[in-house]
VOBA-1610 file (N, C-alpha, C; in pm, whole numbers, padded with zeros to 5 digits, always signed):
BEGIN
Unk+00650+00712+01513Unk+00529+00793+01527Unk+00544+00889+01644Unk+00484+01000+01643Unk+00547+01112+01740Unk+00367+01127+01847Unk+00430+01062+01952Unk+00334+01089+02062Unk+00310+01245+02133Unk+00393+01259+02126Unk+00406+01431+02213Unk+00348+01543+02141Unk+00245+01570+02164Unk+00223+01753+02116Unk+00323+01854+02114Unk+00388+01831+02170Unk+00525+01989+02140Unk+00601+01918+02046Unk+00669+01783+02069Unk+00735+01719+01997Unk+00721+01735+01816Unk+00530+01719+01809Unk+00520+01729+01678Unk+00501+01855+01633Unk+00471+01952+01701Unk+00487+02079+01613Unk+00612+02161+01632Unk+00705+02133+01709Unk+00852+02134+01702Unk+00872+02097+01553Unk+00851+01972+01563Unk+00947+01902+01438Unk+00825+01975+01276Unk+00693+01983+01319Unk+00618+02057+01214Unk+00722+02159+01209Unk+00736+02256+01220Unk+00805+02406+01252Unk+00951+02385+01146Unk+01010+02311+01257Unk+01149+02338+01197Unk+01152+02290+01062Unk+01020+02102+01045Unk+01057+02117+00883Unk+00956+02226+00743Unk+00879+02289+00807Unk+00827+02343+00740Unk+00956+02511+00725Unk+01060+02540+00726Unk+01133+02645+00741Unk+01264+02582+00685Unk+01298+02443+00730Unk+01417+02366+00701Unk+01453+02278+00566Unk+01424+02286+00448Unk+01402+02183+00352Unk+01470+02102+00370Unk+01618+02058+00409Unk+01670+01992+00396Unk+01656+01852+00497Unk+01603+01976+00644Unk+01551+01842+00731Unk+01439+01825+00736Unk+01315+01896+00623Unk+01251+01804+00540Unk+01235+01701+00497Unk+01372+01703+00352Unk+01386+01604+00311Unk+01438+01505+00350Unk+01464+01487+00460Unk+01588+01396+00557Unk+01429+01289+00635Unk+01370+01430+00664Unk+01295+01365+00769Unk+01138+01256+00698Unk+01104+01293+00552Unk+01013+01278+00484Unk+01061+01117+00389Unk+01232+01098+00408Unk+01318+00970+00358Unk+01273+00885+00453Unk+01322+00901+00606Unk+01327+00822+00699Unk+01165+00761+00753Unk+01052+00885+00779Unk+00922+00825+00794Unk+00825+00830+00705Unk+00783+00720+00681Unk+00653+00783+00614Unk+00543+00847+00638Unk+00516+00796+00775Unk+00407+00894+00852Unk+00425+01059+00837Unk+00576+01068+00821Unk+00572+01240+00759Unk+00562+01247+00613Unk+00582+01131+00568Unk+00594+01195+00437Unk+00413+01173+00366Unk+00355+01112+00411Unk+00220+01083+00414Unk+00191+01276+00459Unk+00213+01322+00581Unk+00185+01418+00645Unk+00204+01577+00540Unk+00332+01561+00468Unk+00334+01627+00410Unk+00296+01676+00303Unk+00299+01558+00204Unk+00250+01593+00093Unk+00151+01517+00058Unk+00023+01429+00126Unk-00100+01389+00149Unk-00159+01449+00190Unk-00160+01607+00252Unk-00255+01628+00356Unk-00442+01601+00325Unk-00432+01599+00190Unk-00594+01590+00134Unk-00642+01496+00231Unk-00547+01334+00244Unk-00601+01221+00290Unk-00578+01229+00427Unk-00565+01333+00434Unk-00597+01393+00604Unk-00673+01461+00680Unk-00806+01493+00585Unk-00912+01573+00633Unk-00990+01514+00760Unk-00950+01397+00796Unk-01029+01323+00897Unk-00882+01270+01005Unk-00892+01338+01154Unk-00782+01259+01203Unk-00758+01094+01156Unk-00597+01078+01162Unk-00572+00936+01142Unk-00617+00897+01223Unk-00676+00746+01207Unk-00708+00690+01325Unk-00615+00571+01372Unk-00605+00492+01463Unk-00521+00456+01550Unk-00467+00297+01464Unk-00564+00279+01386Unk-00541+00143+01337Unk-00450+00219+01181Unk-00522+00285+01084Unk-00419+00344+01046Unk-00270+00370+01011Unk-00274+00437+01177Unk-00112+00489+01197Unk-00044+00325+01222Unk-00097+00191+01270Unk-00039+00060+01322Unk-00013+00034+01164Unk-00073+00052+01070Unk-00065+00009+00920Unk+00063+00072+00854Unk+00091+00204+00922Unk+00181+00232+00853Unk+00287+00259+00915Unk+00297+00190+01058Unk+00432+00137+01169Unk+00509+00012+01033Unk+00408-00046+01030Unk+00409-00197+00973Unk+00519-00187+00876Unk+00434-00089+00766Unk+00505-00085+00634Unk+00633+00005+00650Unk+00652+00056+00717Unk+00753+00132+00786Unk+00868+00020+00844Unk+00848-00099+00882Unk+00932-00178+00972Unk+00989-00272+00837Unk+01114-00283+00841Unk+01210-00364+00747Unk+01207-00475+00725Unk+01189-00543+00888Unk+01179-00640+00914Unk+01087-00773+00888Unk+00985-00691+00879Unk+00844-00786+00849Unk+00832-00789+00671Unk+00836-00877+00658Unk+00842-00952+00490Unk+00697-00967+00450Unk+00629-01034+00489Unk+00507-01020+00450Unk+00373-00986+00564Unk+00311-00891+00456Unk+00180-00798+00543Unk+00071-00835+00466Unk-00013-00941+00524Unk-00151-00933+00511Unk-00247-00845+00573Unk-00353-00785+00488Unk-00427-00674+00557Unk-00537-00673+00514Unk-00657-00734+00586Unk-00788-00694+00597Unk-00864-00612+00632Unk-00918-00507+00570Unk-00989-00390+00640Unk-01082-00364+00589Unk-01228-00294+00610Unk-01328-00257+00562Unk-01311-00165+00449Unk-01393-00131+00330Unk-01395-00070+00268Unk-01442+00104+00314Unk-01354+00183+00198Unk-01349+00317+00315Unk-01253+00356+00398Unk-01184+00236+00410Unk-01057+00282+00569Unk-00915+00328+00499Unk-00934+00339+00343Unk-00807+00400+00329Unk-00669+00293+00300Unk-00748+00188+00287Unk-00624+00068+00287Unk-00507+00112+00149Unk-00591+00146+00023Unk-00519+00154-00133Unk-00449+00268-00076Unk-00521+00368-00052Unk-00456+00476-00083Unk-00327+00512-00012Unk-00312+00395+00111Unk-00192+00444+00185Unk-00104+00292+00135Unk-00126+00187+00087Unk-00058+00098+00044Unk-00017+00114-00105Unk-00087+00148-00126Unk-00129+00131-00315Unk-00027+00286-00399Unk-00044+00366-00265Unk-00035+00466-00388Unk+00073+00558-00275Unk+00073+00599-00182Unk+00138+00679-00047Unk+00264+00566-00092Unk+00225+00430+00009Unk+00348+00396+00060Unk+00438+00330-00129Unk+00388+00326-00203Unk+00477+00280-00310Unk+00551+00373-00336Unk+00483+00553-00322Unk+00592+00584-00357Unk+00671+00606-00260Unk+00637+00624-00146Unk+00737+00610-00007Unk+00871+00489-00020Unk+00816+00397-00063Unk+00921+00284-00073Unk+01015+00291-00194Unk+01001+00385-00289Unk+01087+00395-00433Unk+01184+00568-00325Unk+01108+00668-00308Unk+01172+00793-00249Unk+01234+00742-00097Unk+01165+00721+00011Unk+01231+00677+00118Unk+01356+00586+00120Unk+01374+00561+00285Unk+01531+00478+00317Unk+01514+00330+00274Unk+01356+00238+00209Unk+01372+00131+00153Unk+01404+00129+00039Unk+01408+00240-00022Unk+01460+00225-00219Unk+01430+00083-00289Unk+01328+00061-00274Unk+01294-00036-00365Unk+01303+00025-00533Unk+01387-00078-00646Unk+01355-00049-00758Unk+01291-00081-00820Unk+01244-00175-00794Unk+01105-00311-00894Unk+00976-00309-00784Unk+00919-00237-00852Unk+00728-00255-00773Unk+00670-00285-00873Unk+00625-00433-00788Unk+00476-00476-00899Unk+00372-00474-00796Unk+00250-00379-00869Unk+00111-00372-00839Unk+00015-00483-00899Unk-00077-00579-00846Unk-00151-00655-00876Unk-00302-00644-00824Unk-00384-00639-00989Unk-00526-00578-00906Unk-00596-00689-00999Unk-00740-00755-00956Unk-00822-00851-01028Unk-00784-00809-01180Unk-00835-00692-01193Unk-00819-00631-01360Unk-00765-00525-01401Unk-00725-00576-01574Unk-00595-00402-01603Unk-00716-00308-01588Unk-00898-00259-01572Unk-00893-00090-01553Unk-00813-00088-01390Unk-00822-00177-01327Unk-00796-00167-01195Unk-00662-00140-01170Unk-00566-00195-01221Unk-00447-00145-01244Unk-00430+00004-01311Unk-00475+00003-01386Unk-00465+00103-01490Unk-00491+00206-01362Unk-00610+00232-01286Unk-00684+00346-01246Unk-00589+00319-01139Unk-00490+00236-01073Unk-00395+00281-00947Unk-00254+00329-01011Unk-00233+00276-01147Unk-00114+00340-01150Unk-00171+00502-01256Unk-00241+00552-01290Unk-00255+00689-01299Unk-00280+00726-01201Unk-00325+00695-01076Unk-00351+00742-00939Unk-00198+00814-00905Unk-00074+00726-00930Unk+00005+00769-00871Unk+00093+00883-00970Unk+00060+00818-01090Unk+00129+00939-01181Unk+00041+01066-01199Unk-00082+01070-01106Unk-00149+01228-01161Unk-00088+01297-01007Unk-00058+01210-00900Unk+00019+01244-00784Unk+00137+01309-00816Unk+00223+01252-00880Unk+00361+01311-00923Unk+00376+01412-01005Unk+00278+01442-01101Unk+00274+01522-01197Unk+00192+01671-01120Unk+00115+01633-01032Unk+00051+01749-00972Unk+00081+01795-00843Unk+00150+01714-00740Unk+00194+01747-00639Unk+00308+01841-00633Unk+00304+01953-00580Unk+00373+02059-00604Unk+00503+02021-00546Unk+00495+02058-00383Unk+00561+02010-00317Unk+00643+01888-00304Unk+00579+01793-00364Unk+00693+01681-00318Unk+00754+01655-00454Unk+00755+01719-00616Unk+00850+01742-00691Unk+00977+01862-00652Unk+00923+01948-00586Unk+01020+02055-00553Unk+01136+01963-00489Unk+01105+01894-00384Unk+01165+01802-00293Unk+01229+01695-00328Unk+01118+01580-00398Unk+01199+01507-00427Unk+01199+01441-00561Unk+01159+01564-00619Unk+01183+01522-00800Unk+01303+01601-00892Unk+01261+01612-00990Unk+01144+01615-01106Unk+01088+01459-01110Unk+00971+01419-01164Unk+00965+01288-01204Unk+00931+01268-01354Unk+00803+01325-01416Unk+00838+01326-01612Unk+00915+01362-01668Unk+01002+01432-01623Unk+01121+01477-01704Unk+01183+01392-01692Unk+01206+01331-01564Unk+01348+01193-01599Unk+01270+01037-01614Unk+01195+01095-01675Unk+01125+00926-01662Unk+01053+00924-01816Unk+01128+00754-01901Unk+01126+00810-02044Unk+01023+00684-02048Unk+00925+00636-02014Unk+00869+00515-02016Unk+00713+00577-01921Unk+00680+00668-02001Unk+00519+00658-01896Unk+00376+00577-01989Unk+00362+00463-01978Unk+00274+00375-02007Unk+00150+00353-01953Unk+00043+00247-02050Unk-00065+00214-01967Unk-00064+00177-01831Unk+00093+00074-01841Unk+00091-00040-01710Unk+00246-00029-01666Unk+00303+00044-01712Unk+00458+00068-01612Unk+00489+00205-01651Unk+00578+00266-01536Unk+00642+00386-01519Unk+00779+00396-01485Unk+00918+00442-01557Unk+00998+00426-01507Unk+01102+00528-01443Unk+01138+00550-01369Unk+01176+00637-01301Unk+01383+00659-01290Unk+01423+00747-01403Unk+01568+00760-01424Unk+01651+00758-01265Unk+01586+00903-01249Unk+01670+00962-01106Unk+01661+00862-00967Unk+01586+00725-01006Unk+01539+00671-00879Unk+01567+00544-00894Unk+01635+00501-01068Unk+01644+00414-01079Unk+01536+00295-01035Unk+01419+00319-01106Unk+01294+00218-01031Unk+01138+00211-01094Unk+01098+00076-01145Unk+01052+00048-01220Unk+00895+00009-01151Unk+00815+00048-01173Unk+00680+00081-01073Unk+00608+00006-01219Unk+00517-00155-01166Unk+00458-00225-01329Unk+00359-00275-01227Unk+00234-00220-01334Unk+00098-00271-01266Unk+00072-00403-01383Unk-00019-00486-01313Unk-00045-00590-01373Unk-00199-00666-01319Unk-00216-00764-01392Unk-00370-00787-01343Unk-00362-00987-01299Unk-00455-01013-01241Unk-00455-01186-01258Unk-00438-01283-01342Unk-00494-01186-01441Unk-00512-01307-01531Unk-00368-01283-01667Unk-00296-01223-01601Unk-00182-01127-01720Unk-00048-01274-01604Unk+00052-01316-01766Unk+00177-01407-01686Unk+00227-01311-01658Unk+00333-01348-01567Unk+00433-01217-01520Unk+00541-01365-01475Unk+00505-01431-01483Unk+00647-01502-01404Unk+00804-01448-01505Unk+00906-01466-01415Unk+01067-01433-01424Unk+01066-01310-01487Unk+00935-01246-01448Unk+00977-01082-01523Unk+01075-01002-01386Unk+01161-00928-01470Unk+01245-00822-01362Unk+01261-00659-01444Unk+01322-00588-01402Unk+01344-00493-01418Unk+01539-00458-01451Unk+01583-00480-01528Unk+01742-00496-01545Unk+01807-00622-01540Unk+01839-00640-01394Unk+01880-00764-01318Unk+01837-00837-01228Unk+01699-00694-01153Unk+01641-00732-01045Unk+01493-00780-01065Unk+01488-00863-00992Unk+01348-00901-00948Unk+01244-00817-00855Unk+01124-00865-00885Unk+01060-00764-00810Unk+01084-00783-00657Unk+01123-00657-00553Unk+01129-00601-00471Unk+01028-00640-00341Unk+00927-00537-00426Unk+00807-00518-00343Unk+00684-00562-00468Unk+00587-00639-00428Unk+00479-00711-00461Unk+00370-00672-00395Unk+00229-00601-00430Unk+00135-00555-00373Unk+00029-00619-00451Unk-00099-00692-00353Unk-00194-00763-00444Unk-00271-00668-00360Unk-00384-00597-00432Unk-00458-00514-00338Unk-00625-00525-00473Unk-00705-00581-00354Unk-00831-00619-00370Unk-00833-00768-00507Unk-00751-00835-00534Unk-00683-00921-00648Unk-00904-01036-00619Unk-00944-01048-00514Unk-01035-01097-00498Unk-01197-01041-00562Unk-01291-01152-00610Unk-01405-01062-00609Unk-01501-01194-00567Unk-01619-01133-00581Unk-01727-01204-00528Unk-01767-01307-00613Unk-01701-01311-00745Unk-01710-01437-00890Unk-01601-01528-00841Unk-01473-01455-00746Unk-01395-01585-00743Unk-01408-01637-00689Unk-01482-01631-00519Unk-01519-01707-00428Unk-01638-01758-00422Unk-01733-01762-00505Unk-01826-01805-00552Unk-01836-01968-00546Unk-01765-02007-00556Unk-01695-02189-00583Unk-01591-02226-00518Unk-01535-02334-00473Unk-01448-02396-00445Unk-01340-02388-00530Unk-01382-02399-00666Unk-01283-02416-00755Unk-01269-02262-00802Unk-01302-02140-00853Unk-01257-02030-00797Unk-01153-01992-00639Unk-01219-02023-00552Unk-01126-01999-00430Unk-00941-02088-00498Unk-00965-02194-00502Unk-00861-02261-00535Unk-00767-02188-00677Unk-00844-02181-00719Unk-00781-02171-00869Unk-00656-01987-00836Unk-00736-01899-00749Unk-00668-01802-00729Unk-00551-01854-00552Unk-00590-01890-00492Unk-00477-01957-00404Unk-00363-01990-00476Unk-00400-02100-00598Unk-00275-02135-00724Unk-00195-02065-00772Unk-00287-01957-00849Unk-00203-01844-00892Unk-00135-01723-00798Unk-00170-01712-00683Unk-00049-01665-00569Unk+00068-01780-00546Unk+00036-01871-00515Unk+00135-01978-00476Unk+00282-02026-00592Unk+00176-02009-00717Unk+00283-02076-00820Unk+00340-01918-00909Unk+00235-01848-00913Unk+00302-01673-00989Unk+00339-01581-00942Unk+00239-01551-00808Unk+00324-01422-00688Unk+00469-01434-00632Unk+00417-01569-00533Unk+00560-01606-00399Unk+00701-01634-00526Unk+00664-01683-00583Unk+00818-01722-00645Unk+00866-01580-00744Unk+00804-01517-00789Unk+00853-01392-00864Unk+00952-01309-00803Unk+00980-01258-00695Unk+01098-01224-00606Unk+01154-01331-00531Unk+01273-01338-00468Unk+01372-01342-00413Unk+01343-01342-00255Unk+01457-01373-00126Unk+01467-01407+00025Unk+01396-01266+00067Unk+01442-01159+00030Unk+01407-01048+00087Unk+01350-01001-00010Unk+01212-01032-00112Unk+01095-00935-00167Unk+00997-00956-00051Unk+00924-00821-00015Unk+00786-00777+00050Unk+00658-00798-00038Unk+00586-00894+00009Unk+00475-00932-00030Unk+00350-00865+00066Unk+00286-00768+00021Unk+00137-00717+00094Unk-00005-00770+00005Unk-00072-00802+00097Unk-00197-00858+00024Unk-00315-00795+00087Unk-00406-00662+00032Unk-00531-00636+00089Unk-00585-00652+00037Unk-00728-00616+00133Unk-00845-00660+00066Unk-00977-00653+00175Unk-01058-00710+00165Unk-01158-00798+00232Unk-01170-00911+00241Unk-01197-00983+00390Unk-01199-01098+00360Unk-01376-01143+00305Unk-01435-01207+00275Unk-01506-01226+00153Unk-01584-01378+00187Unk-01473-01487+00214Unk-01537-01597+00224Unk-01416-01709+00310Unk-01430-01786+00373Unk-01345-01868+00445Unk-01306-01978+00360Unk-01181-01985+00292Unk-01096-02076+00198Unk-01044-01975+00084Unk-01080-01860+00088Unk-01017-01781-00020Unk-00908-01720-00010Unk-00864-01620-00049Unk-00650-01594-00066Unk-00676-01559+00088Unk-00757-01406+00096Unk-00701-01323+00208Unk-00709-01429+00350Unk-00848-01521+00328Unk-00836-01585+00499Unk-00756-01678+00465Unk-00723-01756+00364Unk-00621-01828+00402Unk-00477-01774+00426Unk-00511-01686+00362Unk-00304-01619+00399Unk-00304-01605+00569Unk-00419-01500+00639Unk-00465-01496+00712Unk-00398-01615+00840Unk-00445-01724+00801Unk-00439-01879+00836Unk-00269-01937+00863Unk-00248-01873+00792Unk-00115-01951+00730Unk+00006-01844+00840Unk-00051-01696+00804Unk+00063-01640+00912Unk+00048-01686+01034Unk-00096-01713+01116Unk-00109-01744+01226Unk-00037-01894+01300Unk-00089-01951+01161Unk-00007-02037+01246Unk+00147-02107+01212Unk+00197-01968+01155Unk+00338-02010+01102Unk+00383-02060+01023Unk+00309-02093+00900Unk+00340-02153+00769Unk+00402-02005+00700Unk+00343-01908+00748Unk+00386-01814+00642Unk+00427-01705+00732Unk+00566-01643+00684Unk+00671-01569+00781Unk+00561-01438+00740Unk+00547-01297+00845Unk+00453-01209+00802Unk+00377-01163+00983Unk+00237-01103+00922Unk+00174-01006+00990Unk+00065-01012+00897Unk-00030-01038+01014Unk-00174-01022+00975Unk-00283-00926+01017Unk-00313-00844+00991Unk-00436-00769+01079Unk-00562-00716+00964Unk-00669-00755+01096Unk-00808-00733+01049Unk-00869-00618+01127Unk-00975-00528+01036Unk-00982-00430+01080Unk-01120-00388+01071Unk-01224-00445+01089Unk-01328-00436+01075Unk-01399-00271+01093Unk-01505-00230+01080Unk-01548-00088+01083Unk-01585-00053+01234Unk-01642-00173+01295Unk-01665-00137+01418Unk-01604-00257+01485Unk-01545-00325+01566Unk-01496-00391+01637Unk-01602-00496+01738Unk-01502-00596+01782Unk-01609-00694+01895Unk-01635-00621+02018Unk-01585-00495+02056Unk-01613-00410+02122Unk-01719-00298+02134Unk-01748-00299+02011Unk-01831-00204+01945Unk-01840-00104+01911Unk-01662-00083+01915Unk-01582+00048+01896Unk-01591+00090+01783Unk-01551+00174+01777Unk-01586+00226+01551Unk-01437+00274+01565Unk-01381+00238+01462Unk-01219+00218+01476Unk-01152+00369+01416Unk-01245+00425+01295Unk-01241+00579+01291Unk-01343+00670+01330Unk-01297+00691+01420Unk-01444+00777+01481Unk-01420+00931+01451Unk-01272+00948+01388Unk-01308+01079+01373Unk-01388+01135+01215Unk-01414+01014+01167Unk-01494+00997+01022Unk-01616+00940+01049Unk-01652+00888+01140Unk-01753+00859+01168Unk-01812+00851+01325Unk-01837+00939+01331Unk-01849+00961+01510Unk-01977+00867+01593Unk-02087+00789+01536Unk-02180+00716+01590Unk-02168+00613+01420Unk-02282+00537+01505Unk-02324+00391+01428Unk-02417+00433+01330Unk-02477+00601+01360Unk-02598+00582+01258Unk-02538+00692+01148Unk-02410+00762+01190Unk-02288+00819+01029Unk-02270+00654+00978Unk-02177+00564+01043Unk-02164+00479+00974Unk-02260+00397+00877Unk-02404+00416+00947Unk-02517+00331+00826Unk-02540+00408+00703Unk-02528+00549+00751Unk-02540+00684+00649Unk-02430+00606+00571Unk-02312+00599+00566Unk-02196+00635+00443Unk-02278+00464+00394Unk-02291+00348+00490Unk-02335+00267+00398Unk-02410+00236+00331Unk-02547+00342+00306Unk-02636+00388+00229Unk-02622+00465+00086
//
């Protein structure tokens, strides 16, 4: 992430004139490549928790990312739909992404999210496509991608997926984003019954090195997100946890450049 004001419009400058260290530079971060060809989801400075979200997914190292954040903060759109394709185009080249949402419209409506991205984004086909032309598989629930070698399959809870792969490989990268609702935590035996189906259908579907991200809200205490929550903290489960509430125990408002007082924030929750 580039702290310096000259620093970043230096490097603005030269890659807006340079394509090549563009494309060099748009592989290696995502924060540029978010920068570049997102700017829509940039009408509001990033805010600080944000840019830590997408250090995260940026870092190799960390295997699994649990992420709780308020609704509004942008969680899908930079996990769900930015960084997937960041992780198929960028220096992680993942070839197998599975998306997991409570239900197929929910799937359905993230993976046209990303194919009306590819098909309409000017710029980042110039760069780093074509993508319908080499891609002979555009479906309700998977997309496959020739030149990138990489198989992007949305799916829902209640759909099996176990020992599915893509060629030879297993899935990669695994994204459960909002997989919770207010019917499943409703009961004990709801909370449980979806804990099960992460434990016995998610974790085992990839391999030592697949990335598992799980957002959401947390909702109720015994359900996926706080128990995953639970589990990184206290070391049952290798990972990174962060919660991100709208305003903090501080009483900070964590995007303030979207919401500058407490009484914008009651506004948008009206």
């Amino acid at each position: 992430m580039i702290s310096n004001t000259g620093d970043f419009k230096q490097i603005l400058d030269r890659a807006a004139r340079d394509v090549v260290f563009r494309i060099s530079l748009v592989r290696e971060s995502f924060y540029w490549f978010i920068y570049f060809y997102f700017p829509e989801y940039l009408n509001f400075e990033m805010a600080n928790f944000q840019k830590e979200i997408v250090n995260i997914l940026e870092d190799d190292k960390i295997k699994n990312f649990i992420l709780a954040a308020f609704r509004g903060s942008g969680k899908s759109t930079i996990v769900s739909m930015a960084y997937v394709l960041w992780s198929m185009m960028g220096r992680q080249k993942k070839r197998f992404i599975v998306l997991v949402s409570n239900t197929f419209k929910q799937s359905e409506i993230i993976l046209y999210n990303i194919k009306d991205a590819l098909e309409k984004n000017e710029l980042l086909k110039a760069d780093l496509g074509p993508f319908q032309e080499f891609s002979d598989e555009w479906k309700n629930f998977s997309l496959i991608f020739k030149n990138y070698d990489t198989k992007i399959y949305a799916t829902s809870v209640n759909e099996s997926i176990r020992g599915i792969r893509y060629k030879n490989i297993r899935p990669q990268l695994i994204i459960c984003d909002d997989v919770e609702t207010l019917e499943t935590i409703r009961s004990n035996e709801g909370k449980d019954k979806l804990l099960t189906w992460f434990d016995r259908d998610i974790v085992p579907l990839g391999d030592e090195g697949t990335r598992i991200i799980v957002l959401g809200t947390i909702l109720a205490t015994g359900a996926l997100l706080s128990t995953l929550s639970e589990r990184v903290e206290n070391g049952s489960l290798s990972g990174v946890f962060r919660r991100y509430p709208i305003v903090n125990d501080n009483k900070d408002i964590l995007w303030s450049s979207r919401w500058p007082s407490l009484e914008s924030i009651e506004s948008f929750r009206k």
